[in-house]
C-alpha positions as YAML, in Angstrom:
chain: A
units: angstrom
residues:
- id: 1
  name: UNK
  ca: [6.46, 6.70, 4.67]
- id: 2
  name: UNK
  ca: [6.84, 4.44, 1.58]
- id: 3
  name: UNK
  ca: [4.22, 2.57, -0.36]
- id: 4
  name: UNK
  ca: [4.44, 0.35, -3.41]
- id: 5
  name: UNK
  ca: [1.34, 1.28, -5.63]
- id: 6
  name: UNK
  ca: [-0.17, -1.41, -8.02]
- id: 7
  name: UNK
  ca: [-3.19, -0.74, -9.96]
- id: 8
  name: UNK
  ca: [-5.46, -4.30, -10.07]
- id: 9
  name: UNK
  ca: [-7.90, -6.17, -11.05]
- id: 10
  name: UNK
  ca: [-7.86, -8.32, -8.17]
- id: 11
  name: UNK
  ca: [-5.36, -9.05, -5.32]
- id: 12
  name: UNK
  ca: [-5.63, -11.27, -2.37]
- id: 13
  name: UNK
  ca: [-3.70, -11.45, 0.86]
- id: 14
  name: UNK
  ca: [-3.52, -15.08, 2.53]
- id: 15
  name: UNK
  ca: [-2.04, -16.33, 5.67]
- id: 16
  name: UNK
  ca: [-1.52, -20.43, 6.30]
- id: 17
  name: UNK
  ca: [-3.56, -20.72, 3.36]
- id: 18
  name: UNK
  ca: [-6.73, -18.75, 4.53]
- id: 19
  name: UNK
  ca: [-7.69, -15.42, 2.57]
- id: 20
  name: UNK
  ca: [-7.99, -12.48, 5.08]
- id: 21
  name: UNK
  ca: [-8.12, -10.00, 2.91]
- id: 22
  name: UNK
  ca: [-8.64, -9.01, -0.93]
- id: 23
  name: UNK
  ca: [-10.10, -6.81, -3.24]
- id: 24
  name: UNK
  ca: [-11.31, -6.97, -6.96]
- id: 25
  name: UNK
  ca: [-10.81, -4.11, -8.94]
- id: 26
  name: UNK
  ca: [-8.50, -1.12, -7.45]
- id: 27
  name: UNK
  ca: [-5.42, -1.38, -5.60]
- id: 28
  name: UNK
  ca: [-2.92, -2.94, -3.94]
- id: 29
  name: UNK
  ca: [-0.62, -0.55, -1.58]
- id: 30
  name: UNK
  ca: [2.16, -2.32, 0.01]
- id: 31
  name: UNK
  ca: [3.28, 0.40, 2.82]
- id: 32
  name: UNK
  ca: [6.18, 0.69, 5.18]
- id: 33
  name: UNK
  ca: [6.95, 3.33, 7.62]
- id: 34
  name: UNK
  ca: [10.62, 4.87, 7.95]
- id: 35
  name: UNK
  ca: [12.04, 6.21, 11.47]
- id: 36
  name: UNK
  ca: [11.09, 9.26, 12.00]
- id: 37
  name: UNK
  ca: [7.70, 8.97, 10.00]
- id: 38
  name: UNK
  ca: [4.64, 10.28, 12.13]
- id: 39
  name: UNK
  ca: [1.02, 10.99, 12.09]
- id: 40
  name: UNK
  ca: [1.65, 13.63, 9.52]
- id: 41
  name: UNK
  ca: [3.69, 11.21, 7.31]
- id: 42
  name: UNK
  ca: [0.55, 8.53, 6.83]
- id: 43
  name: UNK
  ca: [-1.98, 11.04, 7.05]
- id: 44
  name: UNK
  ca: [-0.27, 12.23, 3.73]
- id: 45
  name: UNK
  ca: [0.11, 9.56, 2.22]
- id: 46
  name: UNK
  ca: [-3.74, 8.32, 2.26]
- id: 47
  name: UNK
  ca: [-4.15, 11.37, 1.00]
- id: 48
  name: UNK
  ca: [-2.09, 10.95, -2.14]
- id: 49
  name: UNK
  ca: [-3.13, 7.21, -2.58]
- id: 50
  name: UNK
  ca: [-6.88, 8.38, -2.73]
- id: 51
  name: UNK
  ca: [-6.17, 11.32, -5.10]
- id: 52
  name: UNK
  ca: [-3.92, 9.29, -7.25]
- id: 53
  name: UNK
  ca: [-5.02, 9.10, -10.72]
- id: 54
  name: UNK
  ca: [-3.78, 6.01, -11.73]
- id: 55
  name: UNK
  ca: [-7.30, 4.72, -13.86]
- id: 56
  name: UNK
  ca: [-8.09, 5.26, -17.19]
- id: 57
  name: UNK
  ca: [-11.07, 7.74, -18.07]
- id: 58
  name: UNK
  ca: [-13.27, 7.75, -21.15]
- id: 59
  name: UNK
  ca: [-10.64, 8.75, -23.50]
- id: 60
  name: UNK
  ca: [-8.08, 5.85, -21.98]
- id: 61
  name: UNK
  ca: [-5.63, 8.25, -20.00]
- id: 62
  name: UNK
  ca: [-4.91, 7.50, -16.80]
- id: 63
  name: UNK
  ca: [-7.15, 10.52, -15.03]
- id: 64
  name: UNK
  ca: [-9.18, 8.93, -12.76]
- id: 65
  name: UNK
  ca: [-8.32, 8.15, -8.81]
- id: 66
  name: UNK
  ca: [-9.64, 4.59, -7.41]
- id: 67
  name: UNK
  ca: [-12.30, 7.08, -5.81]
- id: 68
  name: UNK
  ca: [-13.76, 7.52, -9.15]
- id: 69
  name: UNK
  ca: [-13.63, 4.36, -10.60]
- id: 70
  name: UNK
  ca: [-15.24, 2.88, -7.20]
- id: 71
  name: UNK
  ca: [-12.53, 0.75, -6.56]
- id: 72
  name: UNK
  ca: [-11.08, -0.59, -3.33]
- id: 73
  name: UNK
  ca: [-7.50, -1.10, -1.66]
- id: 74
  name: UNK
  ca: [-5.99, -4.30, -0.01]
- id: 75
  name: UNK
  ca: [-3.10, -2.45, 2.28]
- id: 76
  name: UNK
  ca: [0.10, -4.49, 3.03]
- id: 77
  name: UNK
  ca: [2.28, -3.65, 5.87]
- id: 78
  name: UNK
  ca: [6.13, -4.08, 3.99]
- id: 79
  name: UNK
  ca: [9.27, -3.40, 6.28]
- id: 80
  name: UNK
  ca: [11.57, -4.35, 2.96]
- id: 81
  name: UNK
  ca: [10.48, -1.46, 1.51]
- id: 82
  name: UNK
  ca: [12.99, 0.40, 4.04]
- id: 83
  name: UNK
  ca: [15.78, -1.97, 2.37]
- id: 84
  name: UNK
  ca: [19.09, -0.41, 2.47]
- id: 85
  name: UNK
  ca: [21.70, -2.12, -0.38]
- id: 86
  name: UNK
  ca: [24.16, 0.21, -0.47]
- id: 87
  name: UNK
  ca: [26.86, -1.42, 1.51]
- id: 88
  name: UNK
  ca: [26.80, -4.68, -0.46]
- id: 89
  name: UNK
  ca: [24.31, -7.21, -0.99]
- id: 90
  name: UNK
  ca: [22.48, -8.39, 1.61]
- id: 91
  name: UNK
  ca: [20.03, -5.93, 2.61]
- id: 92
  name: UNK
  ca: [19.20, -3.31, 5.90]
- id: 93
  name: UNK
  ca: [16.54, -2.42, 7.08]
- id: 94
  name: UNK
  ca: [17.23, -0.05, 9.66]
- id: 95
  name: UNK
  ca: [15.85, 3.11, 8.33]
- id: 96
  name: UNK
  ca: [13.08, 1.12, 8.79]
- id: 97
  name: UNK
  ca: [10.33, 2.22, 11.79]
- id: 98
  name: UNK
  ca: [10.47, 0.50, 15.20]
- id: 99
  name: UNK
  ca: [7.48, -2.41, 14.97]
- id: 100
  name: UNK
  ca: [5.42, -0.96, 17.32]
- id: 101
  name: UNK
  ca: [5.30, 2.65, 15.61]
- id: 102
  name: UNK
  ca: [5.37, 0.53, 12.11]
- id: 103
  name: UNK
  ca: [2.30, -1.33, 13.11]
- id: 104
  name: UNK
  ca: [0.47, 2.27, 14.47]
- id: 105
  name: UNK
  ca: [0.92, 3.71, 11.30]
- id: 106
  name: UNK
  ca: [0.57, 1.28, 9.18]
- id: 107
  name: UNK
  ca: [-2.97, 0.98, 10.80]
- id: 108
  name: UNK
  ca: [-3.40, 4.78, 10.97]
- id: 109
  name: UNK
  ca: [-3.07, 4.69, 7.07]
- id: 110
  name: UNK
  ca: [-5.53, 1.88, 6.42]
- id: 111
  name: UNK
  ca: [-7.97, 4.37, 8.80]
- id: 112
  name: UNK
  ca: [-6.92, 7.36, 6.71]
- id: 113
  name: UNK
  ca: [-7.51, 6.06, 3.40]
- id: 114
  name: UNK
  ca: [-10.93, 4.46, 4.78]
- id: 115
  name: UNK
  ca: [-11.48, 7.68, 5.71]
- id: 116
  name: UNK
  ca: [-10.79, 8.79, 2.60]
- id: 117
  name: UNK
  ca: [-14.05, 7.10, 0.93]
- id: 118
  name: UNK
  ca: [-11.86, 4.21, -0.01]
- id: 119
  name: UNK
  ca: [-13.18, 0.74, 0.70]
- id: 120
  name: UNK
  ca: [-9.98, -0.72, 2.53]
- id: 121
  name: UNK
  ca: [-8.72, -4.45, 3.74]
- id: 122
  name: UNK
  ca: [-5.75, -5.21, 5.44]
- id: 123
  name: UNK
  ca: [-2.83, -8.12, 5.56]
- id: 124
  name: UNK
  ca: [-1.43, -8.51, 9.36]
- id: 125
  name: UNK
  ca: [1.55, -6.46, 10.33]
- id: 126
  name: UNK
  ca: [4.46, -8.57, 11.11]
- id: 127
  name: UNK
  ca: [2.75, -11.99, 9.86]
- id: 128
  name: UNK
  ca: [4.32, -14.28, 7.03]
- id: 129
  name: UNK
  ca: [1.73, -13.36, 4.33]
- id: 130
  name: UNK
  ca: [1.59, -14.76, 0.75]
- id: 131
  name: UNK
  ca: [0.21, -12.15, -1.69]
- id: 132
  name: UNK
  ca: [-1.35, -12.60, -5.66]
- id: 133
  name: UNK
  ca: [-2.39, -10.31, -7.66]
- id: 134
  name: UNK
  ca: [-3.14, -9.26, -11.42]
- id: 135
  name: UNK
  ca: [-1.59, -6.09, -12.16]
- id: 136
  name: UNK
  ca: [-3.65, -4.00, -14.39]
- id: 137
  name: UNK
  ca: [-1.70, -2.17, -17.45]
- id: 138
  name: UNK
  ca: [0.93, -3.29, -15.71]
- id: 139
  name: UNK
  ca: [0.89, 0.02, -13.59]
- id: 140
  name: UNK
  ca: [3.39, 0.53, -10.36]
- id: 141
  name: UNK
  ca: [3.55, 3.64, -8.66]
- id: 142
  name: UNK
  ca: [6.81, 4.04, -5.96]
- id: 143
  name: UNK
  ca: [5.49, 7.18, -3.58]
- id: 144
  name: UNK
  ca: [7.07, 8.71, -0.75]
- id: 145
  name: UNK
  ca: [6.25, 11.55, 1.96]
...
């Protein structure tokens, strides 16, 4: 699985113009699973996302996971993040996960970091979503499992 990591101070995720989900400080984690990903795959990467220690601590280095901070996490189901440009310019996306068992674990890893003590909202898999958000620092984080 992929995710885009953003460190925020506030993000929002809106569909026909309605907010459905958002979260002040903490994170945004746009996430997209690859064929082939399973349980295992998003499982591990809640995991990471919870542990990452992407905040700043007393002495201003980033040492602190959104755990810690008490932060929360608006999660973003991304196909494009599977975007193959290799062969040109327009984009593929078939390393990309078959919907259905995008959408599982995409929802599996919303679970997992809940799970995680992280206070989680979601976008809709598959939906045309609009998202804003303040990055923080600016600080991006590109993981992979």
């Amino acid at each position: 699985m992929r995710a885009l990591v953003q460190r925020v101070s506030e993000a929002e995720v809106r569909i026909e113009g309605a907010v459905i989900g958002a979260t002040g400080p903490g994170l945004l984690i746009l996430v997209c699973a690859m064929e082939g990903d399973g349980d295992e795959q998003s499982d591990a990467l809640a995991a990471k996302v919870a542990k990452l220690r992407i905040f700043k601590d007393e002495a201003g280095k980033m040492n602190r996971s959104v755990r810690d901070v008490g932060g929360s996490a608006l999660v973003v189901s991304q196909f494009t993040l599977a975007a193959d440009t290799s062969r040109g310019t327009r984009p593929g996306f078939s390393q990309a996960a078959a919907p259905e068992e995008g959408r599982r674990l995409y929802e599996r890893f919303a679970e997992a970091l809940a799970g995680a003590g992280v206070p989680v909202k979601t976008g809709r898999f598959g939906a045309d979503m609009q998202v804003s958000l303040v990055n923080d620092g600016p600080v991006t984080i590109w993981l992979e499992v």
